[in-house]
C-alpha positions in Angstrom: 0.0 0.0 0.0 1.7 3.0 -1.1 1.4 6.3 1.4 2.2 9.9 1.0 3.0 11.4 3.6 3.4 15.5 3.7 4.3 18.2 6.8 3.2 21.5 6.8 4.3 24.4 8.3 1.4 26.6 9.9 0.0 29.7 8.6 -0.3 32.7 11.4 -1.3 29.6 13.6 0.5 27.1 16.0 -0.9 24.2 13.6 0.8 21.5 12.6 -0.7 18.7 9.9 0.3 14.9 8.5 -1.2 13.9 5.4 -1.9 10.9 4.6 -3.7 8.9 1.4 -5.2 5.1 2.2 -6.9 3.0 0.5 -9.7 0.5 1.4 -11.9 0.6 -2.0 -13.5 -2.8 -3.3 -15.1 -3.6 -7.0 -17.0 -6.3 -7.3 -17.2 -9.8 -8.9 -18.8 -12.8 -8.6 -20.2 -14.5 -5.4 -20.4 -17.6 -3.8 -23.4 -19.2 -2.0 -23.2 -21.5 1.0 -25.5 -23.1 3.0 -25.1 -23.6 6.4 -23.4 -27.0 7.7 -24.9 -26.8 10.9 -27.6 -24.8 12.8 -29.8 -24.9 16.4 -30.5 -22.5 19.4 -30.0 -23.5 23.3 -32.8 -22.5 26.0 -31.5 -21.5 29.5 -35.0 -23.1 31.2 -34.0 -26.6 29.6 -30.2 -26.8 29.9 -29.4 -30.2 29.0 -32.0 -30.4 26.1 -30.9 -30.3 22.3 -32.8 -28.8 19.7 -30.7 -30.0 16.6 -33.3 -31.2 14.9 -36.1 -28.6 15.7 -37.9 -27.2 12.8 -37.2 -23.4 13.9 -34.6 -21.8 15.6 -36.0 -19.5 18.8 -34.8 -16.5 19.6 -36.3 -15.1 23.3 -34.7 -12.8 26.0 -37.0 -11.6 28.6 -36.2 -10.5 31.9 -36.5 -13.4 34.6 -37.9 -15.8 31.8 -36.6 -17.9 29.2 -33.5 -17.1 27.2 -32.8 -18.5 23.6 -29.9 -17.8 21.1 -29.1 -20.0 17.8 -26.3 -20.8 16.2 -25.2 -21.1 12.9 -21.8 -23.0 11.4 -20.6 -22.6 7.6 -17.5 -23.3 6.1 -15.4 -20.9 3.6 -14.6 -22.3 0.5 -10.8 -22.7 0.2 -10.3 -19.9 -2.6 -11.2 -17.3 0.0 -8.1 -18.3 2.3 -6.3 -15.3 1.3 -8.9 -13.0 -0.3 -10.3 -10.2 0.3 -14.2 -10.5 0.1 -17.4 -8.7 1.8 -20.1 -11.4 2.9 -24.0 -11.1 4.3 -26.2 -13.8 5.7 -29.4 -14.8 4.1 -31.9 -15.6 6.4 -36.2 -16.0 6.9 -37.0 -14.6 9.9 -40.5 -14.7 11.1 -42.9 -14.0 14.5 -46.5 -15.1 13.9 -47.3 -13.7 16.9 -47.2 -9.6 16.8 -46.1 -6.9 14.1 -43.4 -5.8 16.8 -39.6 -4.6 15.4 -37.2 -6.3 17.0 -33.2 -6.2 16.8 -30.7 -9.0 16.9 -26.8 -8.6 17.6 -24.3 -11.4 15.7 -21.3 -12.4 17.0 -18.7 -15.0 16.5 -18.0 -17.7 19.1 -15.8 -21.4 18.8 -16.2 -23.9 16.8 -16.5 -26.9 18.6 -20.5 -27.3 19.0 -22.2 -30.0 17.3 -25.7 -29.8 16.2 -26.9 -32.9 17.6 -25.4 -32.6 21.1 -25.3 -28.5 21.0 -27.1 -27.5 24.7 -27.4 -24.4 27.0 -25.1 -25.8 28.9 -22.0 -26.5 26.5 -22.9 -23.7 24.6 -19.7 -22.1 23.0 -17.9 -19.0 24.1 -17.8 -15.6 22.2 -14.9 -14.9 20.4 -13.0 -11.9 22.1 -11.7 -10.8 19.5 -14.8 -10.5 17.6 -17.1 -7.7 15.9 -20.4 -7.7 16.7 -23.1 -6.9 14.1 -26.4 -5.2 15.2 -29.4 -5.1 12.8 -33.1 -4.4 12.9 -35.2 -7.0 11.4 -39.3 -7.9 11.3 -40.3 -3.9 11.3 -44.2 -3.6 10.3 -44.1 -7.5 9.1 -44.4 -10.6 10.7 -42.1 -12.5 8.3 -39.2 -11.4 6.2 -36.4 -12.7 4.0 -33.1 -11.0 5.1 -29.7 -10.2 4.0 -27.1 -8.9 6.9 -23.7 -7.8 5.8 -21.8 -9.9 8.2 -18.3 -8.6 6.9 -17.5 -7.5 10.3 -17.2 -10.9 11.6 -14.2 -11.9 9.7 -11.8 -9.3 10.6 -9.3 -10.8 12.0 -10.9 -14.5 11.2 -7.8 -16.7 9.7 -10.1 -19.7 10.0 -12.3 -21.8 7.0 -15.3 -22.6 9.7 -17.3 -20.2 11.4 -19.4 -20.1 14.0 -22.2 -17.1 14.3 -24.3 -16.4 17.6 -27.4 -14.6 17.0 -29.2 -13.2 19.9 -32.1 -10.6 20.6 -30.7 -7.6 21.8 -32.6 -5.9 24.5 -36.1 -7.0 26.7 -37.6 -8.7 23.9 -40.6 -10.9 25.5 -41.7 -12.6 22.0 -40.2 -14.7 20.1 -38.3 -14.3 16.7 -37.9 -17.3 15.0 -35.3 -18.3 12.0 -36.5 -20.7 9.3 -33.3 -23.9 9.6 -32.1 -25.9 7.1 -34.4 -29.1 8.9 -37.5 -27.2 7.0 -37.9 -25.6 3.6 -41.7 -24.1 3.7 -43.0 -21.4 1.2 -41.1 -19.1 0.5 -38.9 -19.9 3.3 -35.0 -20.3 2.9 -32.4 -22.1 5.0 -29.5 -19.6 6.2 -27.1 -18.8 3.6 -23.7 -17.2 3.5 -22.3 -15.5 0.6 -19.1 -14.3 0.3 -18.2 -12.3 -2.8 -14.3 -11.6 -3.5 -12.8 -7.7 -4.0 -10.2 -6.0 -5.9 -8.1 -3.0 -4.0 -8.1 -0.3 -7.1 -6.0 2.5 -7.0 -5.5 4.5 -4.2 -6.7 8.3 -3.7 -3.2 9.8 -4.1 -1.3 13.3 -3.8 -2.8 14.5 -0.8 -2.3 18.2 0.5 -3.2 19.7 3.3 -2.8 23.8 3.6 -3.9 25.9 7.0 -6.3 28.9 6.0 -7.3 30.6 9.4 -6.4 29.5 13.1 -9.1 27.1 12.7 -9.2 25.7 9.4 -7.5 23.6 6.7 -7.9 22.8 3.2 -7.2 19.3 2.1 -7.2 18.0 -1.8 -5.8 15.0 -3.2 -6.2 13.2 -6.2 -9.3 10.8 -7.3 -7.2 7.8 -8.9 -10.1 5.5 -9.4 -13.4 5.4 -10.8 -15.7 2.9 -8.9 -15.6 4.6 -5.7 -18.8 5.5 -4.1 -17.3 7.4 -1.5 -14.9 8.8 0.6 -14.2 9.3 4.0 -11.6 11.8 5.1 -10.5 11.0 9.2 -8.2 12.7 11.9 -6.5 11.7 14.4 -4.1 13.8 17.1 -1.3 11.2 17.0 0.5 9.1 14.2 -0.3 6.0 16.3 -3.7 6.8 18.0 -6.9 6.2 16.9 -8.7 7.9 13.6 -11.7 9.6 13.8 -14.1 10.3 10.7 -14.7 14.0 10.0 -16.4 13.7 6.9 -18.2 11.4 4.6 -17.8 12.7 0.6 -19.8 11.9 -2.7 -18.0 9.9 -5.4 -15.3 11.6 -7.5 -14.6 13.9 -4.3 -10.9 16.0 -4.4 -11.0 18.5 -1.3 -12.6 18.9 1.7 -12.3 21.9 4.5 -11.7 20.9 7.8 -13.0 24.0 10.1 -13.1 22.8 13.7 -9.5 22.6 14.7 -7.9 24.0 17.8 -4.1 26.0 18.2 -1.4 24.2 19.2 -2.4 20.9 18.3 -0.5 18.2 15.6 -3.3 16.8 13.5 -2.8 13.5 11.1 -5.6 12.9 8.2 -5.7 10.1 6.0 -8.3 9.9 3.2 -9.9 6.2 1.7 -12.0 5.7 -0.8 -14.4 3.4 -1.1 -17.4 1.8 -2.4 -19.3 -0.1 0.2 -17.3 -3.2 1.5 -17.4 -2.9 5.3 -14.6 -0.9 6.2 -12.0 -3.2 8.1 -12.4 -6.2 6.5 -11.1 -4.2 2.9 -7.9 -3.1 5.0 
């Protein structure tokens, strides 16, 4: 990944600026489908019971009452050992009984769970190191075909089977439901995972970054690529601390003024480009 880097002395002020040009843009090709390996939920009021071969997976958590998360196990195919790729779940979610939103977090845990001996009990752990993904799902409708960009759950993933916790985020008293691969009804489709490989293009290059007033900056760089569909310019007050985004820019995008800076402070910009893939997992 080439960088260019670029000091500037401050004008009338006790500014001081790093530029830097990144790249995390994606273009798309084609995508693969698969279909989960394993799937089933635990309940905390039955412990010891498995439900590997239930015909729904249950979501519930409700203060004092029964809790339910599912689970859900696919395997990469091996051409995506070293890609880069975005991926989303596939999913029919439904709640025949009420119209009410609900919203679900998805995490990663461990592998080792087996669908037919999977309980509340010897339930797997969370993955530490994982993203979490929070969506809203069922709004106005009691049944609904999903897809969740779940990129966020392979950064830092190095294996070729994952394992995906899905649990109702909140008070939620009623219970969600997700159509398994034990029963195909309707319109109804077992949970899928598709990945879908991405190309780095060119980087945004040539940045420049010029103090106007006390408080302000001007930044330009070059647009390098053409299938961006945005960019995000961030800051950060230290070369090895964390960025923050300042601003998020319209495709084909070449400056940007930065007015809400304070004296006597060293600021650090980097600019990416990109055109949708979830941001870390395109690093």
């Amino acid at each position: 990944m080439k960088k260019v880097l670029i000091f500037l002395k401050p004008v009338r002020t006790s500014l001081f600026f790093l530029g830097m040009a990144l790249l995390f843009s994606v273009q798309a090709k084609a995508y693969d489908s698969i279909p989960v390996l394993e799937d089933s939920y635990v309940r905390s009021n039955n412990a010891t019971t498995n439900y590997g071969t239930a015909t729904d997976l249950n979501l519930r958590h409700q203060a004092g009452d029964v809790v339910r998360y599912a689970y859900l196990k696919f395997v990469k195919p091996a051409g995506y050992s070293e890609a880069i790729f975005t991926s989303w779940l596939r999913m029919f979610f439904y709640n025949n009984n009420s119209k009410l939103p609900a919203t679900i977090w998805l995490m990663r845990t461990d592998t080792t769970w087996k669908e037919g001996t999977l309980t509340w009990d010897n339930r797997p752990l969370e993955d530490p190191f994982s993203d979490t993904v929070k969506v809203n799902i069922l709004q106005d409708t009691t049944e609904s075909l999903l897809d969740i960009d779940i990129s966020a759950l392979f950064n830092g993933f190095t294996g070729d089977t994952i394992s995906i916790k899905i649990q109702l985020s909140g008070q939620f008293g009623d219970l969600v439901k997700i159509s398994p691969k034990e029963e195909i009804v309707g319109g109804r489709m077992i949970p899928h995972l598709f990945l879908q490989e991405v190309t780095l293009p060119n980087a945004p290059l040539n940045l420049n970054v010029v103090a106007s007033t006390y408080n302000t900056v001007e930044l330009a760089w070059d647009d390098t690529t053409s299938n961006e569909t945005f960019f995000l310019v961030e800051r950060s007050d230290s070369d090895t601390g964390t960025f923050e985004q300042v601003a998020s820019l319209g495709e084909n995008s070449t400056s940007y003024t930065d007015d809400d800076l304070m004296l006597d402070r060293t600021y650090y910009y980097r600019v990416l480009a990109s055109n949708g893939c979830w941001q870390l997992s395109c690093l």
